[in-house]
mmCIF file of the N, C-alpha and C atoms, coordinates in Angstrom:
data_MODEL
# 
_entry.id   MODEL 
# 
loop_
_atom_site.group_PDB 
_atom_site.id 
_atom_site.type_symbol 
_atom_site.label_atom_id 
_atom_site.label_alt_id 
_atom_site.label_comp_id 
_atom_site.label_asym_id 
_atom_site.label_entity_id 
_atom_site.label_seq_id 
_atom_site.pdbx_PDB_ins_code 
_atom_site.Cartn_x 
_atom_site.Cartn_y 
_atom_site.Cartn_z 
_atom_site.occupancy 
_atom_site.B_iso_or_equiv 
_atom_site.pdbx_formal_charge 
_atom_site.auth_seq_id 
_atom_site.auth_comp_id 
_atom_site.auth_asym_id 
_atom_site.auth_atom_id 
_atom_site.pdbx_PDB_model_num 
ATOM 1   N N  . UNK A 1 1  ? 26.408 336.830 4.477  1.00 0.00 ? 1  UNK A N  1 
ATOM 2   C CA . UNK A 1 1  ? 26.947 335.618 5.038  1.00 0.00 ? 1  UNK A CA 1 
ATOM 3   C C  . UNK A 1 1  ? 27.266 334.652 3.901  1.00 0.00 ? 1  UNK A C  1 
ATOM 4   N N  . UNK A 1 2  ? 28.180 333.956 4.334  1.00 0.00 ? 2  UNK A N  1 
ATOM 5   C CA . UNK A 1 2  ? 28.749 332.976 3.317  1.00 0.00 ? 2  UNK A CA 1 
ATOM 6   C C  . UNK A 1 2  ? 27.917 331.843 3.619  1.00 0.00 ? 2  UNK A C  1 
ATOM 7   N N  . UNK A 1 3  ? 27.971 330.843 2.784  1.00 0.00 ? 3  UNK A N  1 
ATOM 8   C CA . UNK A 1 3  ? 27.361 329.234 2.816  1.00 0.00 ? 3  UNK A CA 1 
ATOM 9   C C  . UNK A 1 3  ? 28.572 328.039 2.136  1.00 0.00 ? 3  UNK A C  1 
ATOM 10  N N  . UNK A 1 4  ? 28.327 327.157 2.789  1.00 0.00 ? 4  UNK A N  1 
ATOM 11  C CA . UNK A 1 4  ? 29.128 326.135 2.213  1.00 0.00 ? 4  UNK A CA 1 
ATOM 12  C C  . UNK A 1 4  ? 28.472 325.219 1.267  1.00 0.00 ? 4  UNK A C  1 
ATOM 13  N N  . UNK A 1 5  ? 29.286 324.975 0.320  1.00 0.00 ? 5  UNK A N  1 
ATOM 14  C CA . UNK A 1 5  ? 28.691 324.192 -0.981 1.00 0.00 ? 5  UNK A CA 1 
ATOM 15  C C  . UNK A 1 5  ? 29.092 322.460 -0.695 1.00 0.00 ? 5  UNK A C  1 
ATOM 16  N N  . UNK A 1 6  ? 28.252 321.952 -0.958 1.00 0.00 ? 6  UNK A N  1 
ATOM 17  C CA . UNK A 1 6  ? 28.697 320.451 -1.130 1.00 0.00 ? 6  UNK A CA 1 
ATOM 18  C C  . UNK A 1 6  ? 30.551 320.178 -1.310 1.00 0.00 ? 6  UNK A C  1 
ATOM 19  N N  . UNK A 1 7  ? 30.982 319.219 -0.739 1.00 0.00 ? 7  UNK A N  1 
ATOM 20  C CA . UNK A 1 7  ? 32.081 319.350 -0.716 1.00 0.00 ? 7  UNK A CA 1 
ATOM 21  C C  . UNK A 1 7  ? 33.422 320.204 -0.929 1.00 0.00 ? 7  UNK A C  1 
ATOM 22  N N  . UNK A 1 8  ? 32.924 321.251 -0.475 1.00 0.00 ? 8  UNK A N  1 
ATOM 23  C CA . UNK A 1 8  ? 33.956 322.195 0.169  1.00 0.00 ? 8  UNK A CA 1 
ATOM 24  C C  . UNK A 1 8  ? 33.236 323.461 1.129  1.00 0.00 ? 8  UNK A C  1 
ATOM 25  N N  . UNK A 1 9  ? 33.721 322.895 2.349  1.00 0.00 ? 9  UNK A N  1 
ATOM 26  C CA . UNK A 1 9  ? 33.370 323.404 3.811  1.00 0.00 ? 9  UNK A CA 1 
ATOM 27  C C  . UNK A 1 9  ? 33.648 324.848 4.012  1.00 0.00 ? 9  UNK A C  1 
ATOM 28  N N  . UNK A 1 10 ? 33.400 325.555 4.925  1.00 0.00 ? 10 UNK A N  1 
ATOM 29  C CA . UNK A 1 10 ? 33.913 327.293 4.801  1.00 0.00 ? 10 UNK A CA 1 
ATOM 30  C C  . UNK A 1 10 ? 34.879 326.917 5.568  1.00 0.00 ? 10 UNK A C  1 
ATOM 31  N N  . UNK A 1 11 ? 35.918 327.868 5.438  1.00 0.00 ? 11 UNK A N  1 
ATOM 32  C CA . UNK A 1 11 ? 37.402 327.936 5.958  1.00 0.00 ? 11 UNK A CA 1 
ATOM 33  C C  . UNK A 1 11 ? 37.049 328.431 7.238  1.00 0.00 ? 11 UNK A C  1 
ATOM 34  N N  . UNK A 1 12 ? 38.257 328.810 8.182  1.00 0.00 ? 12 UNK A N  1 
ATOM 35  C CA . UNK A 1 12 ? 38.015 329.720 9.567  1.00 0.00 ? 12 UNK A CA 1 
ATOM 36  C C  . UNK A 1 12 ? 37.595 330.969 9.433  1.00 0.00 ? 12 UNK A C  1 
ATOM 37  N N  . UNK A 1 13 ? 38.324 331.899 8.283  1.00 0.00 ? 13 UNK A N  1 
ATOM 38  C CA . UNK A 1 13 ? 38.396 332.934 8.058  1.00 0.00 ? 13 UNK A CA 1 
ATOM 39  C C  . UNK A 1 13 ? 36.408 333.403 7.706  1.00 0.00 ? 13 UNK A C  1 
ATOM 40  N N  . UNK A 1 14 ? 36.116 332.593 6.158  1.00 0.00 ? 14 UNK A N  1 
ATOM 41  C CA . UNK A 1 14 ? 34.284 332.869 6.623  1.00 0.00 ? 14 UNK A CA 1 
ATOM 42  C C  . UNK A 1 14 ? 33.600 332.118 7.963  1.00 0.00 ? 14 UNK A C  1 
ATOM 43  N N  . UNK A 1 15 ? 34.182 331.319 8.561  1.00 0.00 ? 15 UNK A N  1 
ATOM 44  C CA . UNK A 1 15 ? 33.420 331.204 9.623  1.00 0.00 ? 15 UNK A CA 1 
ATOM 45  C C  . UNK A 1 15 ? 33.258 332.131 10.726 1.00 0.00 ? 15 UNK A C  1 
ATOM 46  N N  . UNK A 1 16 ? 34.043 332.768 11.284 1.00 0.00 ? 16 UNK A N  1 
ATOM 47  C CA . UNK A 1 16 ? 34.274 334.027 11.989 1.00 0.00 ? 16 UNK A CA 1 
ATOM 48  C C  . UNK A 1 16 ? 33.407 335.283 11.263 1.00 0.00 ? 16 UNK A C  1 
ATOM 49  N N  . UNK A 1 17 ? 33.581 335.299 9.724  1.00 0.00 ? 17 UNK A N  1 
ATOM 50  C CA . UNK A 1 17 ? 32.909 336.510 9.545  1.00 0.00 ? 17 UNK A CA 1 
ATOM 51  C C  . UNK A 1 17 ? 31.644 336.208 9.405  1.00 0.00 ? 17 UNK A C  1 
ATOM 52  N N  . UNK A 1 18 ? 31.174 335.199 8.982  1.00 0.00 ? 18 UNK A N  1 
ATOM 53  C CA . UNK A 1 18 ? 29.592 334.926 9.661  1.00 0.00 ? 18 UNK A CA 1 
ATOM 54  C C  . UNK A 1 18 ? 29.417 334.859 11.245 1.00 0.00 ? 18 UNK A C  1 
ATOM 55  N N  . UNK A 1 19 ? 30.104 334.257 11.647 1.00 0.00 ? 19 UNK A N  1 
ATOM 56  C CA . UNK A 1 19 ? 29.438 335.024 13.441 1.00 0.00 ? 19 UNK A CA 1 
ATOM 57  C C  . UNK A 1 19 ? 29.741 335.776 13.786 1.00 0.00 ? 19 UNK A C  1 
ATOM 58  N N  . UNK A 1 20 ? 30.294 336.594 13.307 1.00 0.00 ? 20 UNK A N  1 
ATOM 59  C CA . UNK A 1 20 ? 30.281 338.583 13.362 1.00 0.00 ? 20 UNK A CA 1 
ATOM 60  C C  . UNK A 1 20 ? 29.008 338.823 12.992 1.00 0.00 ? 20 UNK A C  1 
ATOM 61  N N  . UNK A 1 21 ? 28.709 338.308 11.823 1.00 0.00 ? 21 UNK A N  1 
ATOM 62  C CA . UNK A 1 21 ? 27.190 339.234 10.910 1.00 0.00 ? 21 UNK A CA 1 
ATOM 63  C C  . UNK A 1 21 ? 25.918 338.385 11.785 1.00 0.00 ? 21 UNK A C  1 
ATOM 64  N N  . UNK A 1 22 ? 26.433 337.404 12.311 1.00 0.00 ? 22 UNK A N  1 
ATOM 65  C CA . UNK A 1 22 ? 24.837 336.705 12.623 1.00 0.00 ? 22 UNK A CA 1 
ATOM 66  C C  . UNK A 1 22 ? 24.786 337.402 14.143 1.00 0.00 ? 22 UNK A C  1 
ATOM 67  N N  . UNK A 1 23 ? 25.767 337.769 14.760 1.00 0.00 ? 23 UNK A N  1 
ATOM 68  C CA . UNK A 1 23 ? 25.269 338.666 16.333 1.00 0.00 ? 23 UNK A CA 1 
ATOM 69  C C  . UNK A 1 23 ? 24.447 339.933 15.963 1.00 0.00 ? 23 UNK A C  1 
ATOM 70  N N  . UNK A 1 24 ? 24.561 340.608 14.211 1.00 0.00 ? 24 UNK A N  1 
ATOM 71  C CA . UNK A 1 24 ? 24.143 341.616 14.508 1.00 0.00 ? 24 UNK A CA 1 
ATOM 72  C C  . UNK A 1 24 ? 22.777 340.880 13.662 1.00 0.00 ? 24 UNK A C  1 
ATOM 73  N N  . UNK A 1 25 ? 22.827 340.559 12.942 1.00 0.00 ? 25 UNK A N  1 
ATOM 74  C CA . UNK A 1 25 ? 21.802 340.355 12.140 1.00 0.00 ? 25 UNK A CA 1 
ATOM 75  C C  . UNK A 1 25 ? 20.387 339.609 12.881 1.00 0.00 ? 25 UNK A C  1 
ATOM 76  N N  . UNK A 1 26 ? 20.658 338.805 13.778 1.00 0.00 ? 26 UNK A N  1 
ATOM 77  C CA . UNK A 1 26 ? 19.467 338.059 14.335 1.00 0.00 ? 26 UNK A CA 1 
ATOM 78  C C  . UNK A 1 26 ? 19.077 338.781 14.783 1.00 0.00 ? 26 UNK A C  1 
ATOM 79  N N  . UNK A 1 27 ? 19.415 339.838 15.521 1.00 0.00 ? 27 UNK A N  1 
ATOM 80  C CA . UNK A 1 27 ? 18.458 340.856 16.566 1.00 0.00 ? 27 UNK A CA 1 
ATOM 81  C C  . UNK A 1 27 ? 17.537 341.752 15.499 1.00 0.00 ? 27 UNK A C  1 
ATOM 82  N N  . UNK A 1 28 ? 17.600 341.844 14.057 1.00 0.00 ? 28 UNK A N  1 
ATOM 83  C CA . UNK A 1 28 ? 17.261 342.620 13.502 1.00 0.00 ? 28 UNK A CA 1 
ATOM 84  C C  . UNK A 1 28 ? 15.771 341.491 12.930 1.00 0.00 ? 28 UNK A C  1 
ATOM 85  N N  . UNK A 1 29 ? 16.766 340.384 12.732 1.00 0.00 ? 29 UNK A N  1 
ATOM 86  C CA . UNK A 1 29 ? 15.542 339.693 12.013 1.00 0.00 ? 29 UNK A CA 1 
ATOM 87  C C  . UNK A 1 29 ? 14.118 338.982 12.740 1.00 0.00 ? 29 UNK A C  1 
ATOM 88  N N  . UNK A 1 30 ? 15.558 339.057 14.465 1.00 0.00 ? 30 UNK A N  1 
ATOM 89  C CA . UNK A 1 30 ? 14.055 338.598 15.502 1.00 0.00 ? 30 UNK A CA 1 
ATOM 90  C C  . UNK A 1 30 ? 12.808 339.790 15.317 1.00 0.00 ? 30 UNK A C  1 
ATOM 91  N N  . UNK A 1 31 ? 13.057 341.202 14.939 1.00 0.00 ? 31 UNK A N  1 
ATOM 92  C CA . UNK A 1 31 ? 11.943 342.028 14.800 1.00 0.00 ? 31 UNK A CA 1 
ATOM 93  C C  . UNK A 1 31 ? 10.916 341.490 13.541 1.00 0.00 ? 31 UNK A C  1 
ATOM 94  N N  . UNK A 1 32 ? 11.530 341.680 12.298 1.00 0.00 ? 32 UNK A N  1 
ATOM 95  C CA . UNK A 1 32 ? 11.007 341.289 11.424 1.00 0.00 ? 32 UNK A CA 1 
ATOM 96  C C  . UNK A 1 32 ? 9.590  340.181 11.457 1.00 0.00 ? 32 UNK A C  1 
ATOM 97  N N  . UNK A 1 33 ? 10.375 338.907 12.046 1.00 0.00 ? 33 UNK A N  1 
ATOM 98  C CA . UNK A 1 33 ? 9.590  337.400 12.451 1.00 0.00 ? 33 UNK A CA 1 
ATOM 99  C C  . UNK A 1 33 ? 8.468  337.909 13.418 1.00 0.00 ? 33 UNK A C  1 
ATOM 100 N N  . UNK A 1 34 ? 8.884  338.744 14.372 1.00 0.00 ? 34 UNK A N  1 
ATOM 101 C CA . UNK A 1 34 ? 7.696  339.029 15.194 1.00 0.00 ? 34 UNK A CA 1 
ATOM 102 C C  . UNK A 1 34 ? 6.469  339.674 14.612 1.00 0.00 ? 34 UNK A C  1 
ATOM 103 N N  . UNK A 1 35 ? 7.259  340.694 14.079 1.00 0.00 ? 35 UNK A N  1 
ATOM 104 C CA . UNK A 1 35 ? 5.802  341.747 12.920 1.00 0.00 ? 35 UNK A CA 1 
ATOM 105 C C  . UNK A 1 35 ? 5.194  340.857 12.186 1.00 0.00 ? 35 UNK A C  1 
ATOM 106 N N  . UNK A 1 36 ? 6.085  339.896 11.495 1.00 0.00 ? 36 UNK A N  1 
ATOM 107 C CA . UNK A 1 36 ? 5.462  339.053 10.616 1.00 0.00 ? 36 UNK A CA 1 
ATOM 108 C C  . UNK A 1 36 ? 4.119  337.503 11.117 1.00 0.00 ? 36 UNK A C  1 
ATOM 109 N N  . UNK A 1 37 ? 4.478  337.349 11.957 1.00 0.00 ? 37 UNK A N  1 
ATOM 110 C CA . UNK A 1 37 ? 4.030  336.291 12.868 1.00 0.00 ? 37 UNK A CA 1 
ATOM 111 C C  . UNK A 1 37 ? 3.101  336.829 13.729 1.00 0.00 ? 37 UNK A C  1 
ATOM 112 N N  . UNK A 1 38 ? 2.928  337.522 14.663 1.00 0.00 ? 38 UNK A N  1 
ATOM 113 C CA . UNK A 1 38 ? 2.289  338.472 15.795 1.00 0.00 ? 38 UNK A CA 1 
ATOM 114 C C  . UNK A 1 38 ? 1.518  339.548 15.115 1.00 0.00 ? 38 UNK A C  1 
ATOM 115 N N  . UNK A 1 39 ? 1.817  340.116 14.404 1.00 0.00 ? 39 UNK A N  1 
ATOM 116 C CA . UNK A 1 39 ? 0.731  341.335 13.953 1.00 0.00 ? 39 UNK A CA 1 
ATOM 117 C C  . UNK A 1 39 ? 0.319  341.282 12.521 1.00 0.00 ? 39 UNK A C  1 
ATOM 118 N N  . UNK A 1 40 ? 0.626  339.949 11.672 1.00 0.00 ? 40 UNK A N  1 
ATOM 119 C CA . UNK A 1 40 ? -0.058 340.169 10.637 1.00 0.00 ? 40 UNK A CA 1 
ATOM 120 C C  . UNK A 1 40 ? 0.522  340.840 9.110  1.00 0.00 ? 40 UNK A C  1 
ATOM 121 N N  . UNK A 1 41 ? 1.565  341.159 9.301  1.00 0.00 ? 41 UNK A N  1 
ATOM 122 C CA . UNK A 1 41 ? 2.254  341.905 8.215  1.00 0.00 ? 41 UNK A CA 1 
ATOM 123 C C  . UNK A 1 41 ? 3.373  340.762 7.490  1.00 0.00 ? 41 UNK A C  1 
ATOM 124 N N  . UNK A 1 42 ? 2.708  339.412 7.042  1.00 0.00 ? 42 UNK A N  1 
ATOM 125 C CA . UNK A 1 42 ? 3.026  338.809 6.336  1.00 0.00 ? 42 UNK A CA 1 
ATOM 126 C C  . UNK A 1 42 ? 2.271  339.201 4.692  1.00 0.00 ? 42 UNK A C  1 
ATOM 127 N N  . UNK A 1 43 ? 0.921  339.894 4.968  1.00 0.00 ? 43 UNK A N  1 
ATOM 128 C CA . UNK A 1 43 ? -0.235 339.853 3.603  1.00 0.00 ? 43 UNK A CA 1 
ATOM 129 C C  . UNK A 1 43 ? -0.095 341.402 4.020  1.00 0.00 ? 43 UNK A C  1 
ATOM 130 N N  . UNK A 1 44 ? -0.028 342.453 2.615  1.00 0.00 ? 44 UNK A N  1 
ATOM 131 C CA . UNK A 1 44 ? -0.762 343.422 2.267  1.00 0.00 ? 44 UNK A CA 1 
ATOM 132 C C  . UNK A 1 44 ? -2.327 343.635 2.550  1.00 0.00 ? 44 UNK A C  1 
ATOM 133 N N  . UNK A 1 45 ? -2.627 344.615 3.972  1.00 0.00 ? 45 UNK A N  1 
ATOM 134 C CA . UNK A 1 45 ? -3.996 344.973 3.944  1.00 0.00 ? 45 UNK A CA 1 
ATOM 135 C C  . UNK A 1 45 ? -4.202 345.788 3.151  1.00 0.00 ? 45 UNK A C  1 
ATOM 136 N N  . UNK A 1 46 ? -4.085 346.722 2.819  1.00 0.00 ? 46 UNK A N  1 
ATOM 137 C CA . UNK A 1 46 ? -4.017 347.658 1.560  1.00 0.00 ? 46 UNK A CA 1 
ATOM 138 C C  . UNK A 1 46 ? -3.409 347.631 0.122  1.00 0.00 ? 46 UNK A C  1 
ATOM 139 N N  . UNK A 1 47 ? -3.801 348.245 -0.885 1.00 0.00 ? 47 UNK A N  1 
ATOM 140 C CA . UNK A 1 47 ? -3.239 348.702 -2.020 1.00 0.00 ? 47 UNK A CA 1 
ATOM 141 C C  . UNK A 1 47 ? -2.697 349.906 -2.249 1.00 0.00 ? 47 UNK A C  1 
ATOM 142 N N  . UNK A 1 48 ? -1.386 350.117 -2.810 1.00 0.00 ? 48 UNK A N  1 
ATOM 143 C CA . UNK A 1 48 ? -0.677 351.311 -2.938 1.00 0.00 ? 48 UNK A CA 1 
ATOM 144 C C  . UNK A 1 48 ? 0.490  351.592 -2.236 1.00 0.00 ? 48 UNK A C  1 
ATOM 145 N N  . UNK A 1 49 ? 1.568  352.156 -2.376 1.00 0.00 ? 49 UNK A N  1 
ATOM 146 C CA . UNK A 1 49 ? 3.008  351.613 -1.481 1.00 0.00 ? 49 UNK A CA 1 
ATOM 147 C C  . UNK A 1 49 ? 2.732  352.707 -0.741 1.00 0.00 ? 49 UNK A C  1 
ATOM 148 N N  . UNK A 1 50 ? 1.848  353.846 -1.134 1.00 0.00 ? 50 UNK A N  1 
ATOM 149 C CA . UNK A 1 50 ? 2.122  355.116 -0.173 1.00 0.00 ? 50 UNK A CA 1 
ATOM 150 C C  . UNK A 1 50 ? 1.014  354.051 1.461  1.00 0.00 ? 50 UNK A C  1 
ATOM 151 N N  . UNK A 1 51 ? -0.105 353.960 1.097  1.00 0.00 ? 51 UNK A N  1 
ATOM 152 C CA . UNK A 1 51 ? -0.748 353.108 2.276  1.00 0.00 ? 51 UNK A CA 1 
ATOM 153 C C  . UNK A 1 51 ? -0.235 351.791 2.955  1.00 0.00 ? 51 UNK A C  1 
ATOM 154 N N  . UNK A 1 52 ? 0.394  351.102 1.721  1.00 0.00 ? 52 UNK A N  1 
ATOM 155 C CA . UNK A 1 52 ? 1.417  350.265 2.961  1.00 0.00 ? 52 UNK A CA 1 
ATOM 156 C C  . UNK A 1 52 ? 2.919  351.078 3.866  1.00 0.00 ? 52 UNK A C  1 
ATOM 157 N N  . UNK A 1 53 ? 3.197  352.059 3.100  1.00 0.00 ? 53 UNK A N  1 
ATOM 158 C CA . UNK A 1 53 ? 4.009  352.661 4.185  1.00 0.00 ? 53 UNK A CA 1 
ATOM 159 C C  . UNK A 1 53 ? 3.668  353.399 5.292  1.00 0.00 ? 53 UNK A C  1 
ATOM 160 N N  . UNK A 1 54 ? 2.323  353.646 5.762  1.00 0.00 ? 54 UNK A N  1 
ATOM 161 C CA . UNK A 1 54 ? 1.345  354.279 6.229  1.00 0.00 ? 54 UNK A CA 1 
ATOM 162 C C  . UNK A 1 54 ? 1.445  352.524 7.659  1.00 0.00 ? 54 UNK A C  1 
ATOM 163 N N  . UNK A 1 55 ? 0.547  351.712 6.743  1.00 0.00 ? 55 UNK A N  1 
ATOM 164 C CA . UNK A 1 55 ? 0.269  350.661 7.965  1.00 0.00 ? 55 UNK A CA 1 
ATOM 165 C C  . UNK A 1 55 ? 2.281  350.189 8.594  1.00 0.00 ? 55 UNK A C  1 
ATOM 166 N N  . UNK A 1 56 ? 3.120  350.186 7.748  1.00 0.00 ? 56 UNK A N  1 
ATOM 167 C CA . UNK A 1 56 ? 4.449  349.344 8.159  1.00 0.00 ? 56 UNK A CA 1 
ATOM 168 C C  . UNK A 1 56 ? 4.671  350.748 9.355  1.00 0.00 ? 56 UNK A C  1 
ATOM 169 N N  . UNK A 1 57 ? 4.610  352.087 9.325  1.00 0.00 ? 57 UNK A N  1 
ATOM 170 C CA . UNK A 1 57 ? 4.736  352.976 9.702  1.00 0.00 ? 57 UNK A CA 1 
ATOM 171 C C  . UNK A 1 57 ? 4.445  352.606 11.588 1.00 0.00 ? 57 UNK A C  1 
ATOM 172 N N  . UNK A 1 58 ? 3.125  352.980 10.987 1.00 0.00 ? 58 UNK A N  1 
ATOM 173 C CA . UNK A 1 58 ? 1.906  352.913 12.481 1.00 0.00 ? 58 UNK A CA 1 
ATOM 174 C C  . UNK A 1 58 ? 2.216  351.157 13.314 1.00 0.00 ? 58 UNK A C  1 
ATOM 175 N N  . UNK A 1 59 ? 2.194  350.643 12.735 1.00 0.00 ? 59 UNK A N  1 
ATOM 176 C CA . UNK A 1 59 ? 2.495  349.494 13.191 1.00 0.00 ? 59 UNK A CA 1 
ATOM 177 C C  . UNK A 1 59 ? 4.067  349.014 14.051 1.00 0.00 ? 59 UNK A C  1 
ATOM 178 N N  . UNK A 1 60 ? 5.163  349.541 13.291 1.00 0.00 ? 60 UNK A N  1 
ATOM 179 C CA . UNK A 1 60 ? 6.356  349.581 13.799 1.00 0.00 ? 60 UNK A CA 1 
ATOM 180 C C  . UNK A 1 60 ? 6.324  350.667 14.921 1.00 0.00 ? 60 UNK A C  1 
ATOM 181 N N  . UNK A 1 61 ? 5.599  351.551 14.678 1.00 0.00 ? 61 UNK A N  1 
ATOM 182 C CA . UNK A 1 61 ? 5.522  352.665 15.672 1.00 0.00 ? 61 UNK A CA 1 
ATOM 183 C C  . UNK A 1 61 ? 5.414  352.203 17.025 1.00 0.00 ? 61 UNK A C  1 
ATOM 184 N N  . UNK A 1 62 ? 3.671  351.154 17.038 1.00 0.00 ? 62 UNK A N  1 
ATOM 185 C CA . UNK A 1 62 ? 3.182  350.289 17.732 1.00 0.00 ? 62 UNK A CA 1 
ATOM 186 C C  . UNK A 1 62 ? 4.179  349.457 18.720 1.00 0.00 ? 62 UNK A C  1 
ATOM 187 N N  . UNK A 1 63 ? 4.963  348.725 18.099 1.00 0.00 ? 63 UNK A N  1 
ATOM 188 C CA . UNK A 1 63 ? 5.888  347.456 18.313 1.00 0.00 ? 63 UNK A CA 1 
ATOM 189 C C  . UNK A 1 63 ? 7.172  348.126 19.005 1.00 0.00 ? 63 UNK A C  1 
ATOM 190 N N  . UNK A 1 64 ? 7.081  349.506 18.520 1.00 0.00 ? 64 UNK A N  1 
ATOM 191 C CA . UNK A 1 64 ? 8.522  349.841 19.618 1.00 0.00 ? 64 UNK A CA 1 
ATOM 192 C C  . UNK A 1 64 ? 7.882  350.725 20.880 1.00 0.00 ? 64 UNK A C  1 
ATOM 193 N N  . UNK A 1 65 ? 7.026  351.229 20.743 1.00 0.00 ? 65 UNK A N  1 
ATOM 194 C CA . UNK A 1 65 ? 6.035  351.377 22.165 1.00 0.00 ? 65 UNK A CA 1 
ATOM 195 C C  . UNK A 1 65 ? 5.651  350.792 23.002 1.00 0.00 ? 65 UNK A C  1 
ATOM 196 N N  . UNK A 1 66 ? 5.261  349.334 22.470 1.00 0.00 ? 66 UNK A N  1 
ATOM 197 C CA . UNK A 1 66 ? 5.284  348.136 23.302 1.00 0.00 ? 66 UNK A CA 1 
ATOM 198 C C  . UNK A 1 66 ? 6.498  347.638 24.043 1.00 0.00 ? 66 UNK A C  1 
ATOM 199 N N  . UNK A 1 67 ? 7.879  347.813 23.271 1.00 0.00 ? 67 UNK A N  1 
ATOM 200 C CA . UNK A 1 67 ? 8.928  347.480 23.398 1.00 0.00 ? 67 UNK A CA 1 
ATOM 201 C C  . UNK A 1 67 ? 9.470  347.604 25.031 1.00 0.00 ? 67 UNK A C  1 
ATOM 202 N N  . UNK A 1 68 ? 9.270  349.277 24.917 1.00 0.00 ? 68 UNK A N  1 
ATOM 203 C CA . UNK A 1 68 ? 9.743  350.174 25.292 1.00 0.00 ? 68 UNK A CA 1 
ATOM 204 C C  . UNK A 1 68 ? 9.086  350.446 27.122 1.00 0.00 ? 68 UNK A C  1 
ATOM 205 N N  . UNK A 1 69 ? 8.253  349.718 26.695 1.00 0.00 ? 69 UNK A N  1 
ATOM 206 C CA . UNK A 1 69 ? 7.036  349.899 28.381 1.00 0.00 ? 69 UNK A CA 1 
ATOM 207 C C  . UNK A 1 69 ? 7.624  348.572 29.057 1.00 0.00 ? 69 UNK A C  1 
ATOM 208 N N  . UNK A 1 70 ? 7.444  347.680 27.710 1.00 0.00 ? 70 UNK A N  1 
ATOM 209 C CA . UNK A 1 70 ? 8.073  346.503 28.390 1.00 0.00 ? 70 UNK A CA 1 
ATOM 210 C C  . UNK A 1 70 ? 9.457  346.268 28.860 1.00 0.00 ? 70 UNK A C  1 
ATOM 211 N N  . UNK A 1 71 ? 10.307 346.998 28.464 1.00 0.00 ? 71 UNK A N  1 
ATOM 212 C CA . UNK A 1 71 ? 11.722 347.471 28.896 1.00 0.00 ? 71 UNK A CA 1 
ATOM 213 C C  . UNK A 1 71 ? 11.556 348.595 30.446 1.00 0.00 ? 71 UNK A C  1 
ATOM 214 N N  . UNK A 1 72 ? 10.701 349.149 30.765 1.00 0.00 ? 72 UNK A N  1 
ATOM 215 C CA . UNK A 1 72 ? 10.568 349.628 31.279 1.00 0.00 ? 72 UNK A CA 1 
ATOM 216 C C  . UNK A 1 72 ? 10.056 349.185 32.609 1.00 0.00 ? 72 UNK A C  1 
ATOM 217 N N  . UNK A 1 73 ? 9.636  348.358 32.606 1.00 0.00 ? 73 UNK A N  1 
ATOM 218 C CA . UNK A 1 73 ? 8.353  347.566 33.592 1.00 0.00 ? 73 UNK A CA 1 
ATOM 219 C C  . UNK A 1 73 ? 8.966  345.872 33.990 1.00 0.00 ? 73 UNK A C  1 
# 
């Protein structure tokens, strides 16, 4: 996404292509904020990237299981 700088505004042309990218992008980042906020995966519980890919793993696993019942129900 583009940004506008102090005196000079975005044209039509980046304004449109930022609200193209922000329809797709918020739905992605509303996940993110939730994991981050709701379950804790702002701080490293572990050491080692293989065990944090282990908890981001199990955890996302978690969050779309939940998702998914709740889509359901």
């Amino acid at each position: 996404m583009k940004r506008a700088v102090r005196g000079k505004p975005l044209d039509g042309v980046d304004q449109a292509r930022n609200r193209l990218i922000s329809s797709f992008r918020y739905k992605t980042e509303r996940g993110f904020g939730t994991l981050k906020q709701n379950y804790g995966l702002s701080w490293a519980r572990y050491l080692g990237a293989r065990k944090l890919n282990y908890e981001w793993a199990f955890i996302g696993f978690g969050f779309n299981v939940k998702k998914a019942v709740n889509l359901c129900f």
